[in-house]
N, C-alpha and C positions, 0 to 999 in steps of 0.2 A: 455666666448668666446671673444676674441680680434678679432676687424675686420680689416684686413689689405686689404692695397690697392695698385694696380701699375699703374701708367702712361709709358706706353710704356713696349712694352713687346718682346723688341728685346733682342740679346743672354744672356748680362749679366741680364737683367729682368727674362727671362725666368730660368736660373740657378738657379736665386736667390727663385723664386717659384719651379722650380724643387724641391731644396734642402727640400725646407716646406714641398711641399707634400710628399717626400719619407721620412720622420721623424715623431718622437711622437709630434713634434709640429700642424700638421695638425687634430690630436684632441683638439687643443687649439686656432687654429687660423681659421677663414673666412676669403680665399684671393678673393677678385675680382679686374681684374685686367680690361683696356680699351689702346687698341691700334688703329690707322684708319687702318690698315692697316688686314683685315679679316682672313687671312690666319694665322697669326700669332695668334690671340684671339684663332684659331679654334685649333689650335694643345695642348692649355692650358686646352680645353677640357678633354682630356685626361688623365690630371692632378686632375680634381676635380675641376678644377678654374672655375668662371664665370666668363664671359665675360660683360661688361657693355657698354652702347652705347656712355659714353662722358668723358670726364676727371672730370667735374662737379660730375655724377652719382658717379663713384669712389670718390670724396671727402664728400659725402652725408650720402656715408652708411662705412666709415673708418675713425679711430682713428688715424692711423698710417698708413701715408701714402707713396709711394717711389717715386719717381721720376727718373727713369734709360730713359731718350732721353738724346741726346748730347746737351754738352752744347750751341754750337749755338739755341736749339731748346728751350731754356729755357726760352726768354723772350714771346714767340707765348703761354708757357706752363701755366706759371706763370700768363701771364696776364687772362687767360679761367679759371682758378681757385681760381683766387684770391678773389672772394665773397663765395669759399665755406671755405675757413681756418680762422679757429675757434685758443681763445687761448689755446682749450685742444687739438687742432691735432697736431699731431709730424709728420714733416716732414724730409723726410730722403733720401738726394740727393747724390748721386754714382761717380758722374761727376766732372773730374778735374778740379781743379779752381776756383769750382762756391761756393763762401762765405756765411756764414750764415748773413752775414749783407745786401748782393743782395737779397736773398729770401724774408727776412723781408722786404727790400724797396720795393720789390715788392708787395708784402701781406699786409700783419698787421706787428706794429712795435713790438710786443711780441710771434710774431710763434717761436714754440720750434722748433729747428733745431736738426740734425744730421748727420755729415758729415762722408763719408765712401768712403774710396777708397780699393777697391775690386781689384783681379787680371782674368785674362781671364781663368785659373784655377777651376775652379769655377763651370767651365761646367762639372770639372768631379767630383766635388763632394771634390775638391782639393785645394780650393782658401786661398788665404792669405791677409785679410781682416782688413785695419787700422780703426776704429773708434773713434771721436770728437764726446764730449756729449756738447751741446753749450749750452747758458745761458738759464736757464728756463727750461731742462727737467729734471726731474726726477728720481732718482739712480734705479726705478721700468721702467722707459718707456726705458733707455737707455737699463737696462739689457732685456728687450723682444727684442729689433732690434739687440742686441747683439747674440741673441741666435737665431735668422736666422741665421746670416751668420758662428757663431759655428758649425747649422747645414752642412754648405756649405765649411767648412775646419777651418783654424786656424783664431783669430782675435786677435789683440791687441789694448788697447785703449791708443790714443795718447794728448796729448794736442792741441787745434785748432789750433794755430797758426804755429802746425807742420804739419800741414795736406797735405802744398804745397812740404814740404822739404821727404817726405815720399814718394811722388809719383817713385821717384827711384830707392825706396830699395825693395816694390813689384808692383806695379800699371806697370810701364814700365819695370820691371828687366826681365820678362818672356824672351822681344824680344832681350835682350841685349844676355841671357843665348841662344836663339835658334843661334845666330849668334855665337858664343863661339865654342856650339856644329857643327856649320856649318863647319869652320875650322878645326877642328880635324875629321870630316868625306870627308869632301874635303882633307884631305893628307894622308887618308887611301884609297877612291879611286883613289890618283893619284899613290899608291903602289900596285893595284890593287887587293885587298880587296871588298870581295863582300860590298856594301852600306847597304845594307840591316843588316848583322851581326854588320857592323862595330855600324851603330845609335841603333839597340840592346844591344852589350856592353858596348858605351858610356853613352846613356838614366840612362842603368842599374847603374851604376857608378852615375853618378848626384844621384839618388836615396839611392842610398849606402851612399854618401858621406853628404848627406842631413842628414838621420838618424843619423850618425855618430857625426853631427854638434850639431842634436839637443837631443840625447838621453848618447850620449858615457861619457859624463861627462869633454871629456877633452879639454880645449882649441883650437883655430883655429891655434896656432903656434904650439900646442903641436902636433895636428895631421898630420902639414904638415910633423914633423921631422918624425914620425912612418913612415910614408910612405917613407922617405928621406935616404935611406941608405949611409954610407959615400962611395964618389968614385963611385956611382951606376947611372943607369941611370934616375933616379927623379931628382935627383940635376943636373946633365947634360942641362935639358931639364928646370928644374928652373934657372938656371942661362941665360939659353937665354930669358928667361920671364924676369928676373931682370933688365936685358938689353936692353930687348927694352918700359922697363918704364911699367908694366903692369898695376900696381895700380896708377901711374899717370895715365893714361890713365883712368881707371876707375874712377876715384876722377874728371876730367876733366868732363866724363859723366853725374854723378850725376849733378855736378855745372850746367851741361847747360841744364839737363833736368827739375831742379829746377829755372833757371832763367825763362824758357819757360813756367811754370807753373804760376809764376810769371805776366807774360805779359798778359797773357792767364786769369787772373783771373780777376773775377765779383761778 
């Protein structure tokens, strides 16, 4: 039985326990998790979780521990637990920016780290999940914190030093796609189009167009062209994309959501 542990137990915490307990991993794992905040500890109830009284308590009786507060909250976090991390606990922080080299300054100069940037997705069971296995852990502790968020949807392991430059292809992409979708449901209600049908169809479509991406075998140019009939209206409506710079645009996004990250990091 591996015993895992959470500090803070707000929504991506709680997802990320959601997922354990609705899996075959919660015959393999003890989660106790400690939030200040009671109302939150009590809904984990639910789950199977216990609830613990201090962040210390949680570092006492887990091997493997998470850390999901924000990152402003990390030095207040860090320093309350820093006499319980040991060089066998793996620590495993969710939170943009925050470096395995900040953790260790804060701890011990040998804590195993693992860096993970999760998306908001997650809560349903849906997330897309980047992991850094940093110096000192284990190809055995890396694949058990892997196989949470497996349970929690897709994950890919990245190299650390990419951990910042990732944050825009899922960690921030969700909000980028709801605003996507916002516009193309904004010019079906201003054609007056119930809203309701119109984010039905389109959702549906993202969904479609996702499997498409990741099962259909064929390239992201080869699928634009299927969809692209010559003279029709996809190419119509891609040529006014082409025009107004769509992929600069995006390529601009990433750049500033990764210098932000950048700034941002500890």
């Amino acid at each position: 039985m591996t015993n895992v542990g959470f500090i803070g137990a707000g929504n991506m915490g709680y997802a990320i326990m959601k997922g354990i307990a609705g899996s075959s991993l919660a015959q393999e794992m003890q989660v106790t998790a400690f939030d200040p905040d009671a109302q939150k500890l009590s809904r984990l109830a639910e789950l199977g979780i216990r609830g613990a009284a201090s962040g210390m308590e949680v570092m006492e009786q887990s091997s493997i521990v998470f850390l999901a507060v924000k990152p402003q909250m990390f030095d207040e976090v860090l320093s309350q637990i820093a006499p319980g991390v040991t060089e066998e606990t793996v620590i495993v922080s969710i939170a943009a920016g925050i470096t395995a080299q900040y953790i260790r300054s804060k701890t011990i100069p040998s804590a195993k780290v693992i860096l993970v940037m999760p998306n908001t997705p997650l809560l349903l069971g849906e997330g897309a999940s980047a992991l850094a296995k940093c110096e000192g852990v284990t190809e055995e502790e890396f694949a058990a914190v892997r196989s949470i968020f497996d349970a929690c949807g897709v994950t890919q392991a990245l190299p650390e030093d990419k951990m910042k430059e990732i944050i825009a292809i899922n960690g921030s992409s969700p909000a980028f796609i709801y605003l996507f979708a916002k516009a193309f449901t904004d010019y079906a209600a201003s054609e007056g189009i119930d809203s309701a049908a119109a984010l039905s169809l389109f959702a549906q479509s993202l969904i479609g167009s996702a499997k498409m991406l990741t099962d259909s075998g064929y390239s992201v140019e080869e699928l634009i062209r299927m969809v692209s009939s010559p003279g029709g209206t996809t190419l119509a409506g891609l040529d006014e994309l082409y025009k107004g710079g769509l992929e600069a645009t995006v390529d601009a996004c990433c750049k500033a959501c990764t210098k932000r990250a950048y700034e941002l990091s500890k």
